[in-house]
DSSP file (Angstrom, degrees, kcal/mol; ACC not computed):
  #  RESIDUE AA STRUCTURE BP1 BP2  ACC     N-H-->O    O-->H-N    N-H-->O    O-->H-N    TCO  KAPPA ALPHA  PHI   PSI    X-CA   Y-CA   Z-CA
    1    1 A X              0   0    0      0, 0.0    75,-0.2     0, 0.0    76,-0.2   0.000 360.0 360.0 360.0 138.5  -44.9   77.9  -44.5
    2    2 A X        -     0   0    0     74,-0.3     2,-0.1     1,-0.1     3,-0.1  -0.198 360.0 -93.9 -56.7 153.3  -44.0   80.4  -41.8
    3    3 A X        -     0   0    0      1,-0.1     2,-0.3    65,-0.0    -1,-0.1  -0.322  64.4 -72.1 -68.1 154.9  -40.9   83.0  -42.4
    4    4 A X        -     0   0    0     -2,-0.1    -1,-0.1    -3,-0.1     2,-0.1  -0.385  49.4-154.0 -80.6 123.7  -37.8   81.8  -41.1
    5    5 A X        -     0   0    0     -2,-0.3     2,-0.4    -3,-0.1    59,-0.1  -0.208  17.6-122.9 -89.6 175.1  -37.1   81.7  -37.4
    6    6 A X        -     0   0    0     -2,-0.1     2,-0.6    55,-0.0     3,-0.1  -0.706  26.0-127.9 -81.9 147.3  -33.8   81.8  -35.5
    7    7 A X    >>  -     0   0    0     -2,-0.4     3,-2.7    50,-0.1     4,-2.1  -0.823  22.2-159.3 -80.8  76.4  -33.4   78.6  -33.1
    8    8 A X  H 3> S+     0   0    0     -2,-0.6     4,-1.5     1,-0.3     5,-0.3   0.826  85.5  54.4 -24.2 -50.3  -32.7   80.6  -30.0
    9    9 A X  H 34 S+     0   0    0      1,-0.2    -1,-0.3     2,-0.1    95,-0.3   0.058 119.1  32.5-101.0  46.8  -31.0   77.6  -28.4
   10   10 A X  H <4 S+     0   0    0     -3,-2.7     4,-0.4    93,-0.1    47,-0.2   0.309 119.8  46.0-103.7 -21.5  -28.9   77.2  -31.1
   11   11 A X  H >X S+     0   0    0     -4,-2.1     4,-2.0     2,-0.1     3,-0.6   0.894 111.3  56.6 -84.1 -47.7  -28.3   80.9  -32.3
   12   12 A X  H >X S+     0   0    0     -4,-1.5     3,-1.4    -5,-0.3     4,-1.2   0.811 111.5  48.6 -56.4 -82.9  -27.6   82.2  -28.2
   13   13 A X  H 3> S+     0   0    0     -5,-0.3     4,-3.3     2,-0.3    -1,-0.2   0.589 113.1  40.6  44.1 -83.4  -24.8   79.4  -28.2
   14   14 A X  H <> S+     0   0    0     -3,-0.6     4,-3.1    -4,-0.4     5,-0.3   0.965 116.3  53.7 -58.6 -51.5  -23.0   80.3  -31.5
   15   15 A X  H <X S+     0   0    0     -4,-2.0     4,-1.1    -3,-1.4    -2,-0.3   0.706 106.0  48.5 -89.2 -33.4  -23.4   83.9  -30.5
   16   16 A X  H  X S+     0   0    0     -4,-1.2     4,-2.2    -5,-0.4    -1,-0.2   0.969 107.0  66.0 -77.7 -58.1  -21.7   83.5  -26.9
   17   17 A X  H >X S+     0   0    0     -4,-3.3     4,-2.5     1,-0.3     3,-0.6   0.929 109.5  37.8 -23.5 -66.2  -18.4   81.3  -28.9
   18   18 A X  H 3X S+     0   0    0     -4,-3.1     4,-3.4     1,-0.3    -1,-0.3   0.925 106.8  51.7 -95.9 -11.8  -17.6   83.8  -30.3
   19   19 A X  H 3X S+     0   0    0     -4,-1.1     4,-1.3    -5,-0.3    -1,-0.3   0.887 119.6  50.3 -58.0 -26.4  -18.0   86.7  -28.2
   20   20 A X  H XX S+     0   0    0     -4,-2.2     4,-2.6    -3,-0.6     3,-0.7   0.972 110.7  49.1 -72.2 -63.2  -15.8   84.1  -26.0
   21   21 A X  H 3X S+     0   0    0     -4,-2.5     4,-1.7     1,-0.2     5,-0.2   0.946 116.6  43.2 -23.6 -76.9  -13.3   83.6  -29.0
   22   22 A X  H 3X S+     0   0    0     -4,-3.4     4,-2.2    -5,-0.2    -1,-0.2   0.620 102.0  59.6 -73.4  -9.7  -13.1   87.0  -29.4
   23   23 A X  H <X S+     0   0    0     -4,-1.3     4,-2.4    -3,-0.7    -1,-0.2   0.854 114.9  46.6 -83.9 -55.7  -12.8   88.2  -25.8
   24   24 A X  H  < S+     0   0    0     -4,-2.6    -2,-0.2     1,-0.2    -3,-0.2   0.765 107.5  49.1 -97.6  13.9   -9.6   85.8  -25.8
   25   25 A X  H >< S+     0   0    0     -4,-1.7     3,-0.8    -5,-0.3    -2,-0.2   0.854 111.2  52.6 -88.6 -34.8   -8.0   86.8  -29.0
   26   26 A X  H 3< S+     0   0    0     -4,-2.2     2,-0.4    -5,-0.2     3,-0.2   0.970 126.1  24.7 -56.4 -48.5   -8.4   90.4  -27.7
   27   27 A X  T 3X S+     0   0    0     -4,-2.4     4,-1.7     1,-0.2     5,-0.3  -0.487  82.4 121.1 -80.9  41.9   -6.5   89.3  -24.1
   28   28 A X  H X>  +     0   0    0     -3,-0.8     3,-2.4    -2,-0.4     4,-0.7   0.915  67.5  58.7 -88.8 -68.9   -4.6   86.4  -25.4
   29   29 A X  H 34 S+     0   0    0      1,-0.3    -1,-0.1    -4,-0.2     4,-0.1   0.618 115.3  34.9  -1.0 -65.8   -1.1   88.1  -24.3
   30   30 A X  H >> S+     0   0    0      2,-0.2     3,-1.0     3,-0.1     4,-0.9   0.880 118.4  54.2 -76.2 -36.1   -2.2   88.3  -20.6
   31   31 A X  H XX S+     0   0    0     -3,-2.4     3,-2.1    -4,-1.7     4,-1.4   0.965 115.6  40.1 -59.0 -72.4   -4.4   84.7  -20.6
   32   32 A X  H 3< S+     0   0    0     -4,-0.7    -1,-0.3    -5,-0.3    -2,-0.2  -0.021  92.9  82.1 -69.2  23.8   -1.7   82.9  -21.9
   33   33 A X  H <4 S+     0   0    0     -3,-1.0     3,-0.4    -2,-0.6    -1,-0.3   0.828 107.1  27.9 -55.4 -74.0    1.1   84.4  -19.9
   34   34 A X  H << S+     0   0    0     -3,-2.1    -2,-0.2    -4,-0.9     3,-0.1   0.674 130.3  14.6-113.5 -12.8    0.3   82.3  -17.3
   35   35 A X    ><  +     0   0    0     -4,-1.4     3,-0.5     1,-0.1    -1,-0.3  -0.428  58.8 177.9-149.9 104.3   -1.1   79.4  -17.9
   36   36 A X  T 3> S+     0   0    0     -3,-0.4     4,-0.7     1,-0.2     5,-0.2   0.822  76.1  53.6 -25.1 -60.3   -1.0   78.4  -21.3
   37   37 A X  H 3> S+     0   0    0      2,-0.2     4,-1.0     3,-0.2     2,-0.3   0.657 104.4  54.0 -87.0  -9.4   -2.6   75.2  -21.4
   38   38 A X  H X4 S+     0   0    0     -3,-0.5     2,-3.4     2,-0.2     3,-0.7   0.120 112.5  45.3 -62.0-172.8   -6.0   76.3  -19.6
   39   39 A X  H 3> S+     0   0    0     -2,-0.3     4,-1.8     1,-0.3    -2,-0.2  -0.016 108.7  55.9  35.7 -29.3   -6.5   79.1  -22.2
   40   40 A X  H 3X S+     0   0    0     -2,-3.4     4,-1.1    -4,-0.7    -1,-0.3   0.824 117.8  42.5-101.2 -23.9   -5.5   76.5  -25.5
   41   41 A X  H <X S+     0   0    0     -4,-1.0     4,-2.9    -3,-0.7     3,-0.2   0.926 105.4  51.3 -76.6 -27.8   -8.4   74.4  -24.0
   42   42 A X  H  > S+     0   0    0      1,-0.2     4,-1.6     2,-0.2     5,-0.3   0.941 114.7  52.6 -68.4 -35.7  -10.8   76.6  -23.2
   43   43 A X  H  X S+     0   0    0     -4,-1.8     4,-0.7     1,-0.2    -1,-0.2   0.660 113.7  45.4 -66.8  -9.2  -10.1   77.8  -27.2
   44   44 A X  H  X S+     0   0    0     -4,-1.1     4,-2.1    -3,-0.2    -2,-0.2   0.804 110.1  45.3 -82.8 -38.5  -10.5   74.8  -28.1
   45   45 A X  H  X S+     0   0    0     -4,-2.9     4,-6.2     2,-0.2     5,-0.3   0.996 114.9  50.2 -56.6 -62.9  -13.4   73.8  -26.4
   46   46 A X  H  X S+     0   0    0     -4,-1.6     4,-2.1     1,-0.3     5,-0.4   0.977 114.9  49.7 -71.5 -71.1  -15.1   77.3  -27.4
   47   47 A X  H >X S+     0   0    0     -4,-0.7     4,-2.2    -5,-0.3     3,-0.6   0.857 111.4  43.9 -46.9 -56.6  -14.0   76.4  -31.3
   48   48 A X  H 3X S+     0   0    0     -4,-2.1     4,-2.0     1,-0.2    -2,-0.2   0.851 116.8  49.9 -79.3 -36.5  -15.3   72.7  -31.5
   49   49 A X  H 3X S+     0   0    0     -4,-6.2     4,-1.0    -5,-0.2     5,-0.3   0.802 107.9  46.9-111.3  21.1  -18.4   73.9  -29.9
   50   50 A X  H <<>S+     0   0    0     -4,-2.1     5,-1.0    -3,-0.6    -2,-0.2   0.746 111.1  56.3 -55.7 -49.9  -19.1   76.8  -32.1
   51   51 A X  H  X5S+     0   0    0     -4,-2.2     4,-1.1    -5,-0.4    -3,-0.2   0.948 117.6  39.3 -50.5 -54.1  -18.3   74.2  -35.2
   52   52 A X  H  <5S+     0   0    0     -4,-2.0    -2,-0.2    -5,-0.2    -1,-0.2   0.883 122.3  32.6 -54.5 -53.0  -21.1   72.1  -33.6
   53   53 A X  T >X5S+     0   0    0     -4,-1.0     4,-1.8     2,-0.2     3,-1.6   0.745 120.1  56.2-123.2 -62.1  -23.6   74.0  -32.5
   54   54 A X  H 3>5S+     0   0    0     -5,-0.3     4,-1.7     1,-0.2    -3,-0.2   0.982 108.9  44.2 -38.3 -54.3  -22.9   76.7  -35.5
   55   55 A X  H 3X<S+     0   0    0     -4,-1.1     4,-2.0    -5,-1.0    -1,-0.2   0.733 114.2  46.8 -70.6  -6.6  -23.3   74.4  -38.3
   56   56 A X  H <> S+     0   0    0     -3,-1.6     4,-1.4     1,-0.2    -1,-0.2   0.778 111.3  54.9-104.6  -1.5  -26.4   72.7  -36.9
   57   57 A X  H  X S+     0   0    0     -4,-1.8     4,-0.6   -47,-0.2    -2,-0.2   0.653 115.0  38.6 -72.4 -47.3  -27.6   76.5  -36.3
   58   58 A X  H  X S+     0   0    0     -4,-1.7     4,-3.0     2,-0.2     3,-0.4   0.902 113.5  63.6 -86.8 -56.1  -26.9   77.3  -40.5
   59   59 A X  H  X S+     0   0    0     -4,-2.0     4,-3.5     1,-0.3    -2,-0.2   0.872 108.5  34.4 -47.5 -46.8  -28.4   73.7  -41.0
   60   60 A X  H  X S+     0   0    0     -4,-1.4     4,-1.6     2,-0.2    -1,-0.3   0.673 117.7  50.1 -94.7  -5.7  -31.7   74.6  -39.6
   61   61 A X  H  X S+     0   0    0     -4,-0.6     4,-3.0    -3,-0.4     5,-0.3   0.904 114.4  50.1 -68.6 -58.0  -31.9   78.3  -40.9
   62   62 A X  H  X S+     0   0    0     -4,-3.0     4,-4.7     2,-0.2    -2,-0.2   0.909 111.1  44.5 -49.2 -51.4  -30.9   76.7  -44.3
   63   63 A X  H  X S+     0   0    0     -4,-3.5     4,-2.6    -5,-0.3     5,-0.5   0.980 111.4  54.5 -62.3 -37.9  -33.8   73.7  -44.3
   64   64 A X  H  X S+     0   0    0     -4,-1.6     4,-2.1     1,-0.2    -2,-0.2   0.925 110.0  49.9 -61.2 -22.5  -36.5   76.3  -43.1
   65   65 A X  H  X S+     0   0    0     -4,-3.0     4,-1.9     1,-0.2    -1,-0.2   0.989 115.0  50.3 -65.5 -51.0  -35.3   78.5  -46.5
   66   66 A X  H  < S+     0   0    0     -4,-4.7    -1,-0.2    -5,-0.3    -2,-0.2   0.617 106.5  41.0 -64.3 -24.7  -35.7   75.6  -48.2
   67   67 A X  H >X S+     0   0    0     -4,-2.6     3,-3.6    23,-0.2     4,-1.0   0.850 108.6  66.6 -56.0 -56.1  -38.7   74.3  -47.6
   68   68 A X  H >< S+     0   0    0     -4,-2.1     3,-0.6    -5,-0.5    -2,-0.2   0.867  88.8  69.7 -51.5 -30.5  -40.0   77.9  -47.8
   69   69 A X  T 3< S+     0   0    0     -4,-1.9    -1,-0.3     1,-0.2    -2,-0.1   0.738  94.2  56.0 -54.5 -20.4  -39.1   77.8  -51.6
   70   70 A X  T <4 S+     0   0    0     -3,-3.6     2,-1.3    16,-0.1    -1,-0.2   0.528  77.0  95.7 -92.6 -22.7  -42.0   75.4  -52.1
   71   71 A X    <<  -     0   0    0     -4,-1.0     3,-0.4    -3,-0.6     7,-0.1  -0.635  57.6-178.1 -65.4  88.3  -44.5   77.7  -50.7
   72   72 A X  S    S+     0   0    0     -2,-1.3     2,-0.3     1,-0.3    -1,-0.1   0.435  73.1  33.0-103.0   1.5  -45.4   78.9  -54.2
   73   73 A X  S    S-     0   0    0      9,-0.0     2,-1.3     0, 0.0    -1,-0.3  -0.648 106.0-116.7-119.3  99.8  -48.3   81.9  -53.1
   74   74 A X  S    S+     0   0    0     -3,-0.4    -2,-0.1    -2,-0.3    -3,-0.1  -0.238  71.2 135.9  69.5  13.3  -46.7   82.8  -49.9
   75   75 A X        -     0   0    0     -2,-1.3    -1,-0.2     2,-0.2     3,-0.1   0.442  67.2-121.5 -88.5  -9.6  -49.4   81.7  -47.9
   76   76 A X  S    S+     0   0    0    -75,-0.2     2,-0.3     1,-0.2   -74,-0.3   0.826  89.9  75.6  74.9  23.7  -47.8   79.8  -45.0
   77   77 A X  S    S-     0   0    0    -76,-0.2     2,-0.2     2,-0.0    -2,-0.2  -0.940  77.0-124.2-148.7 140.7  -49.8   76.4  -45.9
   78   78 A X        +     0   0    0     -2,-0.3     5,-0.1    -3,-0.1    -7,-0.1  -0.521  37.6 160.3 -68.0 143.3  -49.0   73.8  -48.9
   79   79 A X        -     0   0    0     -2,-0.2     2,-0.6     3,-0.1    -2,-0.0   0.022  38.3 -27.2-175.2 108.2  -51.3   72.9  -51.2
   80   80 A X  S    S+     0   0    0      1,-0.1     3,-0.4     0, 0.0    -2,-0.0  -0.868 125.4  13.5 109.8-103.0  -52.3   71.5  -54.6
   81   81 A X  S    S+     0   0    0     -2,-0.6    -1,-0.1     1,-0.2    -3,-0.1   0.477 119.8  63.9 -82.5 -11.4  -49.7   72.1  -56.8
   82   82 A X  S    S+     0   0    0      2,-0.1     2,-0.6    -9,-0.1    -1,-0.2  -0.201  80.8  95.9-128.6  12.5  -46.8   73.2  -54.3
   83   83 A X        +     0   0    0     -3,-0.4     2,-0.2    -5,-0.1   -12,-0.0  -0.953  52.8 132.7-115.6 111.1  -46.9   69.4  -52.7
   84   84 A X        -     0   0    0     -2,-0.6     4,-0.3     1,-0.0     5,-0.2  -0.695  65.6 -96.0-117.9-177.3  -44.1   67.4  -54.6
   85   85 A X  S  > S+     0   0    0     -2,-0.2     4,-1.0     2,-0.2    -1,-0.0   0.655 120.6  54.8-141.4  46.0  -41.6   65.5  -53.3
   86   86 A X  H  > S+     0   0    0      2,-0.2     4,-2.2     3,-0.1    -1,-0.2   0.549 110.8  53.1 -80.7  -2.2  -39.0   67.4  -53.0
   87   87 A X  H  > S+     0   0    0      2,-0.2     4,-1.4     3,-0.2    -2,-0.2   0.553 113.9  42.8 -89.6 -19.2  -41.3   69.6  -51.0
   88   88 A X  H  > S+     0   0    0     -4,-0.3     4,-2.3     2,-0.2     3,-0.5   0.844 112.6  53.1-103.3 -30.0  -42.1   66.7  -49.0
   89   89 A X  H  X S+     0   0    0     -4,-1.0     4,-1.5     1,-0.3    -2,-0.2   0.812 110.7  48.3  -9.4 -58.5  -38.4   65.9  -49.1
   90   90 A X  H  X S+     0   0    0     -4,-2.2     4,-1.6     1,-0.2    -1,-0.3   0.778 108.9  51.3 -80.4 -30.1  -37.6   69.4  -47.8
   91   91 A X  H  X S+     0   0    0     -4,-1.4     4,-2.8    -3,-0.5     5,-0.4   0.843 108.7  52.2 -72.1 -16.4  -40.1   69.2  -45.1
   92   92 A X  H  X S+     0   0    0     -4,-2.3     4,-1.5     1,-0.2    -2,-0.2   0.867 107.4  54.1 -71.2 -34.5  -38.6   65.7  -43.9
   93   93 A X  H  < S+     0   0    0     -4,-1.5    -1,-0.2    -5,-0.4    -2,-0.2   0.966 114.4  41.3 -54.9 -48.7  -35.3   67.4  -43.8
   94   94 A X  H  < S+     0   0    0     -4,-1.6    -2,-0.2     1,-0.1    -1,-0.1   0.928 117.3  40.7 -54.7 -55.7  -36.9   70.2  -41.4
   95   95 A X  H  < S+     0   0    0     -4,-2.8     2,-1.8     1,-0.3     3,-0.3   0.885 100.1  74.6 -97.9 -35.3  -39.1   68.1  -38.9
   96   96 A X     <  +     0   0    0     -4,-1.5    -1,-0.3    -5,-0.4     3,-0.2  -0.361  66.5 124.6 -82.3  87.7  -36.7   65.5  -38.6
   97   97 A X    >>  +     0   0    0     -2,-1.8     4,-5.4     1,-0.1     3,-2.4   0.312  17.2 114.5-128.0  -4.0  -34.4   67.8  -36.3
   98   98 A X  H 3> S+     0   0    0      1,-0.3     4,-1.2    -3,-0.3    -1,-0.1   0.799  82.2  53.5 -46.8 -22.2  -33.5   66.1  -32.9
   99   99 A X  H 34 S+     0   0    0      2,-0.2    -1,-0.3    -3,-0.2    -2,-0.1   0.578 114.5  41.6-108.3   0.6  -29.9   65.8  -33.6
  100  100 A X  H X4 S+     0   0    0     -3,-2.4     3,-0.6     2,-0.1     4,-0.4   0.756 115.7  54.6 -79.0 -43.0  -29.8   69.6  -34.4
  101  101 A X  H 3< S+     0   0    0     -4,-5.4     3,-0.4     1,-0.2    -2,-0.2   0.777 113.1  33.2 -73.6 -11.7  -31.8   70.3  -31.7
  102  102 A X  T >X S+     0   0    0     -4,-1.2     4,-2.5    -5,-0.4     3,-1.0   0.305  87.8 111.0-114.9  16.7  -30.1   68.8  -29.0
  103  103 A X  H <> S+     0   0    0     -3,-0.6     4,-2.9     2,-0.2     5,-0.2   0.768  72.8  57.5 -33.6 -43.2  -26.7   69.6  -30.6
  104  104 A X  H 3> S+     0   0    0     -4,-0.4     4,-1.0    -3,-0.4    -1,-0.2   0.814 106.6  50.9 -85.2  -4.5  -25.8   72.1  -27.9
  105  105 A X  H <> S+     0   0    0     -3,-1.0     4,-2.2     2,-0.2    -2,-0.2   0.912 119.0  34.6 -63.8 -66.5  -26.3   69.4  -25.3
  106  106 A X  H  X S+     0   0    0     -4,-2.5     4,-3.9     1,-0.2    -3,-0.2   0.761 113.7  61.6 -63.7 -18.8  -23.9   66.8  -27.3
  107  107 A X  H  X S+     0   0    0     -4,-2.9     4,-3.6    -5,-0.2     5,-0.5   0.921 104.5  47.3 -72.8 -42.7  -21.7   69.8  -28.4
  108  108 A X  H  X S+     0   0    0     -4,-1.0     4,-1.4    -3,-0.2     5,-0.3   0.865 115.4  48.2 -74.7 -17.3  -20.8   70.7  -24.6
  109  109 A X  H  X S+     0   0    0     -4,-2.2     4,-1.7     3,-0.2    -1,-0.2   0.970 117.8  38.5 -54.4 -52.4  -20.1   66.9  -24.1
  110  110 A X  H  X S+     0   0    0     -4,-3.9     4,-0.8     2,-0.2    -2,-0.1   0.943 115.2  49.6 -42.4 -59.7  -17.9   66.6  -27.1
  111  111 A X  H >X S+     0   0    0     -4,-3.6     4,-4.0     1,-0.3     3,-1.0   0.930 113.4  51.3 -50.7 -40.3  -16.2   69.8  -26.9
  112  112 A X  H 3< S+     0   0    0     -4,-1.4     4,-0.5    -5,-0.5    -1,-0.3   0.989 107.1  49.1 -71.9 -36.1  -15.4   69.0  -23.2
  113  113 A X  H 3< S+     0   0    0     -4,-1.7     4,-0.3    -5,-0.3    -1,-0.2   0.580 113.0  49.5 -85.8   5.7  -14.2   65.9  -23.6
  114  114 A X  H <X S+     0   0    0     -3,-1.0     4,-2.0    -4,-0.8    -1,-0.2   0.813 109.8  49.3 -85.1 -49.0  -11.9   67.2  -26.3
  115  115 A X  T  < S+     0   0    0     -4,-4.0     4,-0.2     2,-0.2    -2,-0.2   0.280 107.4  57.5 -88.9  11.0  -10.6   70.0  -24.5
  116  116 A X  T  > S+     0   0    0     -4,-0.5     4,-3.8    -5,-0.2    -1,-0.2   0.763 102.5  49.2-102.7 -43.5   -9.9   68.0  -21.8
  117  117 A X  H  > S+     0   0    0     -4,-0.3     4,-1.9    -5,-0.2    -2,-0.2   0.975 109.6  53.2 -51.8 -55.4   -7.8   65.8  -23.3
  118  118 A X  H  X S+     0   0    0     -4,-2.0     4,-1.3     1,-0.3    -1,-0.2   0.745 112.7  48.1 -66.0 -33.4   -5.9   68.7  -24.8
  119  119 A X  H  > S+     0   0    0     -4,-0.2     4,-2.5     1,-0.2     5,-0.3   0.888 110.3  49.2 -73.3 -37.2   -5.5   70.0  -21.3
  120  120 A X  H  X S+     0   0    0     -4,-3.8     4,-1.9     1,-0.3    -2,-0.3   0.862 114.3  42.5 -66.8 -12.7   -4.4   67.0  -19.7
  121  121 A X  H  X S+     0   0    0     -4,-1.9     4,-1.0     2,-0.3    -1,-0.3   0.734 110.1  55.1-109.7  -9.7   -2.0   66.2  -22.0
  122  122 A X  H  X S+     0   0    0     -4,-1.3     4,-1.6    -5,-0.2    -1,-0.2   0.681 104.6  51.6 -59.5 -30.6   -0.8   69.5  -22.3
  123  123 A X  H  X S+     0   0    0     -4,-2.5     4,-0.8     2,-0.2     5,-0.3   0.955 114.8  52.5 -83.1 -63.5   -0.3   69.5  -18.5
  124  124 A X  H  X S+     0   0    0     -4,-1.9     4,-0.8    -5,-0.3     3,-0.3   0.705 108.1  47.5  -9.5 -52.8    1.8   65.9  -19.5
  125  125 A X  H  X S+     0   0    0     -4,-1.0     4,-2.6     1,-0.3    -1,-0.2   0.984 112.8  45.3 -75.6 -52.2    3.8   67.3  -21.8
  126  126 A X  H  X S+     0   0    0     -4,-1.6     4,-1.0     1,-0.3    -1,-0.3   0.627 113.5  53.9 -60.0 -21.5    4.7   70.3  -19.5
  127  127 A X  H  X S+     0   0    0     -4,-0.8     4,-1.2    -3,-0.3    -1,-0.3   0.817 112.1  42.1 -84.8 -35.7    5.4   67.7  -16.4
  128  128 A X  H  X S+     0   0    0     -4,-0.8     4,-2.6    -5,-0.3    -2,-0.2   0.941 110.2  58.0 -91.2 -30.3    7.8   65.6  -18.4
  129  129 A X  H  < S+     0   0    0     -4,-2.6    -1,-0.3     1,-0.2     4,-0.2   0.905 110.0  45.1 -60.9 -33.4    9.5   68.8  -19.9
  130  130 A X  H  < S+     0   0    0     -4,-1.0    -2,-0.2    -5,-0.2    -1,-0.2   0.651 110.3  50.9 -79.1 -15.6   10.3   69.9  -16.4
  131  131 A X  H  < S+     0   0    0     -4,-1.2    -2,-0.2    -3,-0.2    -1,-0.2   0.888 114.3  50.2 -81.2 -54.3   11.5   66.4  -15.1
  132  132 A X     <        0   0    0     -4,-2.6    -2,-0.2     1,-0.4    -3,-0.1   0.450 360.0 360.0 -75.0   2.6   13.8   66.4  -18.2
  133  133 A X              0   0    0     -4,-0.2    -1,-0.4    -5,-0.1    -2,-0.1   0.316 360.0 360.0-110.2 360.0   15.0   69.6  -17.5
């Protein structure tokens, strides 16, 4: 088995969340100044699809280690003794990967349709507070 790669479209992703995350915890003062509820969706969005798109990002670093454990002379091919099956177990975990890989597709769906709710209802809340007012 090959050494273990990054998923580029899962690691660029992760890696943008939080630079994103962290860009508004540095500026949170000024974001949320003025409009609150924009800024607590866009962290929310940014969190749910770091959670997504992170874990399925550790998932597939984690099966290639594990598979790689079954490679018992280092030789980047099974064979002989080194085909069990948890080795074929661990490759089934690996190859069967479509719902990791297309995680950062279904992550921006989710997340947006989370963080939309969270705006709109935030924008609700704030309508009805101002009516009552």
């Amino acid at each position: 088995m090959n050494e273990i790669t990054i998923p580029y479209h899962l690691a660029i992703p992760t890696i943008i969340c939080i630079l994103g995350l962290g860009t508004i915890i540095f500026f949170r003062q000024k974001l949320f100044f003025k409009n609150k509820w924009l800024w607590t969706s866009v962290t929310v969005f940014l969190l749910a699809y770091l959670f997504i798109v992170g874990s399925a990002t550790y998932d597939d670093i984690y099966y290639q280690w594990d598979l790689n454990r079954y490679d018992l002379n280092k030789d980047g091919l099974f064979s002989g003794q080194e085909i069990t099956e948890d080795q074929k177990a661990a490759m089934q975990r690996l190859i069967n990967d479509v719902g990791r890989n297309f995680s950062f597709i279904t992550g921006l769906i989710f997340a947006g349709v989370i963080s939309t709710m969270v705006y709109l209802f935030g924008r609700l809340k704030l309508l009805i507070t101002k009516r009552g007012q």
